[in-house]
N, C-alpha and C positions, 0 to 999 in steps of 0.2 A: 482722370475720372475715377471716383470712389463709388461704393454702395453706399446707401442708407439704410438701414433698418430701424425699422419702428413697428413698437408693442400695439397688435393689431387691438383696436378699441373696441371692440364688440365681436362676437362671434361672425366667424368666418359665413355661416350661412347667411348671416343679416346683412354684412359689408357685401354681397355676392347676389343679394336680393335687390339692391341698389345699380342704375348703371355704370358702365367704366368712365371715369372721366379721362381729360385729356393726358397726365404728366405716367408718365411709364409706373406702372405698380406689377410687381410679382408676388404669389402665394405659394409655399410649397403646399403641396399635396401628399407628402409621403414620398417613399423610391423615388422614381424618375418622374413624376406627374408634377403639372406644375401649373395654374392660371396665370397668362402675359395680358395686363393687360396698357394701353394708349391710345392718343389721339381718338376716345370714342370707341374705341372696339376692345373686344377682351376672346380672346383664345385657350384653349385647354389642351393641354400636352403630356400626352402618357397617363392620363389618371388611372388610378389603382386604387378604387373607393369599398372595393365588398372584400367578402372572404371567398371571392370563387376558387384562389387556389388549394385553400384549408379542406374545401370541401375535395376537389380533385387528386391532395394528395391526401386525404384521410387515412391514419394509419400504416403511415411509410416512415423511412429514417428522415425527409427531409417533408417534417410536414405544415410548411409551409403556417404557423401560426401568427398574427400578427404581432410583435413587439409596444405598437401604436395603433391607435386608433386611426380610421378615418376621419379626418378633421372637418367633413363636411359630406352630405349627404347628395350625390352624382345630380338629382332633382332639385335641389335648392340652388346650382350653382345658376344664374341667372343669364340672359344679356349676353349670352354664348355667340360670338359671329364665326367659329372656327373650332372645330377639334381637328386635334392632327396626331398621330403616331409612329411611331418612330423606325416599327419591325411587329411581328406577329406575333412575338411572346406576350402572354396574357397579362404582365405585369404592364404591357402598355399599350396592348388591343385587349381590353376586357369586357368579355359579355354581362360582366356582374355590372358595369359600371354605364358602357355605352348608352344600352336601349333607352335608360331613363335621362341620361342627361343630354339625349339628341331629344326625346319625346317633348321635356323642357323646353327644347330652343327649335323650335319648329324652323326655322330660318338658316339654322347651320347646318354648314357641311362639315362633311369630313373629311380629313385629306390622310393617304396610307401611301405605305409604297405600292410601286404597280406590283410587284413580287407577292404582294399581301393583301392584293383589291375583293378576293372572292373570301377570303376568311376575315375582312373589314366589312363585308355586306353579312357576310350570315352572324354574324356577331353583334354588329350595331342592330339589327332588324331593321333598318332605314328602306326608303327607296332609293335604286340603281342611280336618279339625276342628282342624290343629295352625296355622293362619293365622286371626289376626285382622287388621280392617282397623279402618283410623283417620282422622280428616281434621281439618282444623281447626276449634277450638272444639269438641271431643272431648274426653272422661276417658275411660280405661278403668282399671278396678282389676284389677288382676292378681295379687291375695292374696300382697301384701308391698311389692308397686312400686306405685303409682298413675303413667301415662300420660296427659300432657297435649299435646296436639298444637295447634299455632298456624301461622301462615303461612309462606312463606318465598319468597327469590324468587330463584332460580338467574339470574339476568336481568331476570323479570317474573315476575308474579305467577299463571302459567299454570295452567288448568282443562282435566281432559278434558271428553270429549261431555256426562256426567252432571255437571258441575258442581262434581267433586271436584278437591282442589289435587292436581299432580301435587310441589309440594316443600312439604315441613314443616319441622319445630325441632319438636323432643318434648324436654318437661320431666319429669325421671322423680325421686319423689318417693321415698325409698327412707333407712333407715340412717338418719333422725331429718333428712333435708337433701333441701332441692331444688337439682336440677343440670338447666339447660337447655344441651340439644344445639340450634344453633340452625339443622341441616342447612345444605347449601350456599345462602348469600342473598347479598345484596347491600341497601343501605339502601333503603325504602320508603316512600311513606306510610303512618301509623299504627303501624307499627313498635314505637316507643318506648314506644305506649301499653299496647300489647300484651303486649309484655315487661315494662315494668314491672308490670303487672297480676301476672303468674305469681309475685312477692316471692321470685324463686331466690336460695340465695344460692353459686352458682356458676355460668359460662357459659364453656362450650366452642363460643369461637365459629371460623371461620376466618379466614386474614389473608395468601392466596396473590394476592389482589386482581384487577385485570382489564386489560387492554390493548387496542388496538383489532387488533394482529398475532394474539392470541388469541380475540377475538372472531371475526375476519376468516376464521377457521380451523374457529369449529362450536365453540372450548372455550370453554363461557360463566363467568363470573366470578362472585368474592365480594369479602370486605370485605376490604380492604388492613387491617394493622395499626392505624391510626390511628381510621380509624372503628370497629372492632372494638371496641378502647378507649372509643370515646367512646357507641358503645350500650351498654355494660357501667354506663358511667357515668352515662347520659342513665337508665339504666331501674334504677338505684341497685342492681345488685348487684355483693356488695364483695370478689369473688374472679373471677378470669378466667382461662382457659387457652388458650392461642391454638394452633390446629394447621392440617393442611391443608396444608403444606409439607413437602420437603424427601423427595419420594418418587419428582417426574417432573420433570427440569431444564428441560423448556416451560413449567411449570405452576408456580414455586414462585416465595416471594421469598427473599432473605439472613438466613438464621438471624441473623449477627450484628447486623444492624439490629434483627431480631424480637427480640432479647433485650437488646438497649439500650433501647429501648422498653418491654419490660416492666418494668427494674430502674428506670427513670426516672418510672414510673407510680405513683401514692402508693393512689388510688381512681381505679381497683379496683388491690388487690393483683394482679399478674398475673405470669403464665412462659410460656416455651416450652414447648410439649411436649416431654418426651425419653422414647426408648424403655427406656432402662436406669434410671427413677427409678421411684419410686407416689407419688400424690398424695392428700392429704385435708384437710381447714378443721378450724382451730383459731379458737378465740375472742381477739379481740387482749385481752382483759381480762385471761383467764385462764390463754391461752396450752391450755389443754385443747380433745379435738375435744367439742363441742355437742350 
């Protein structure tokens, strides 16, 4: 199975103003934020759409400026049946970004870890029936999406008081394909076995990687490009999209290494994100999507 991409034809709020049709489409958003959408329903994961963190760290060593713009405005994205997040950091539970894009789609939930249910309510400003919670080794069916949640480890592999993970990777099943978000991680034990288990056959993993100046500073890490690749490969799924860059000049690595790497990559078929493309799996047989 390979990716596609194709040069989005119109502005991302116009194509978003429209419903999802049936064959798998994905949109990057920036960092980790991403629209899935198929089979009739369309999903939003991680969006990072304002400058609320420019504003929160105004005037510090890491201030958060954006590199890129928001490629769409949280209100235009339309036809929403699901937002989901992945852990409580603002870059992918944002109160800049939520209120208006649940206000939009009066019909969606949200789905957060249970670790991060009460700062997913005060942040979306939703009501308490429009939030579901989720933790690892979880399903939720969502009538059209299926919701598979697994571990993930921003650093480590961190539990609140009750035992709930506070980071996941949600596999979201949707449009005839699975596509795992593998939230912000870093490699683990059991990892491999875990992901393999899920039989995705796409992963959106990250590849902004870690340092010890970044660590030394409170900004914890992911997977460099390289390992990102080699869980894609170790857990045999045969499509990858690498993101997570190219948003916060503290935080990012070299687009053009991240796309030499992907063109040099045979298994998994793999790309950079780009905001101006859509993405969906073709079958290498057939060359048609699946």
């Amino acid at each position: 199975m390979r990716l596609t991409e194709t040069p989005l034809p119109a502005p991302l709020a116009q194509i978003l103003a429209q419903p999802p049709g049936g064959a798998l489409r994905l949109f990057w958003l920036g960092q980790a934020g991403f629209v899935i959408e198929g089979g009739g329903r369309r999903a939003v994961i991680d969006p990072y759409l304002s400058d609320s963190l420019a504003q929160k760290y105004r005037g510090t060593r890491f201030a958060h400026l954006r590199m890129m713009p928001a490629p769409v405005a949280p209100g235009a994205i339309r036809h929403v049946d699901l937002v989901l997040a992945t852990h409580a950091h603002t870059d992918h539970l944002d109160p800049g970004t939520l209120p208006a894009l649940l206000a939009a789609n009066a019909g969606a939930a949200l789905i957060a870890p249970r670790a991060a249910l009460a700062t997913a309510l005060e942040r979306s400003g939703i009501a308490r029936q429009r939030l579901r919670g989720i933790d690892a080794g979880e399903v939720l069916d969502c009538g059209g999406i299926t919701v598979t949640a697994t571990r993930a480890a921003h650093e480590d592999l961190a539990r609140d008081e009750a035992g709930h993970h506070r980071f996941l990777g949600l596999m979201l099943t949707m449009g005839g394909a699975r596509v795992f978000h593998s939230g912000d991680t870093i490699p683990f034990a059991g990892q491999i076995d875990e992901v393999r288990a899920l039989r995705a056959d796409l992963a959106l993993l990250p590849v902004n990687g870690r340092d010890a100046t970044r660590a030394g500073n409170g900004v914890p890490g992911n997977l460099d490009m390289a390992e990102a690749l080699d869980l894609a490969r170790a857990a045999a799924i045969p499509a990858m999209i690498a993101h997570h860059f190219d948003l916060f000049d503290f935080n990012t690595a070299p687009r053009p290494r991240i796309e030499a790497m992907a063109r040099a990559s045979r298994a998994p078929h793999a790309l950079a994100a780009r905001a101006d493309m859509s993405y969906g799996l073709a079958s290498q047989a057939t060359g048609q999507i699946p």
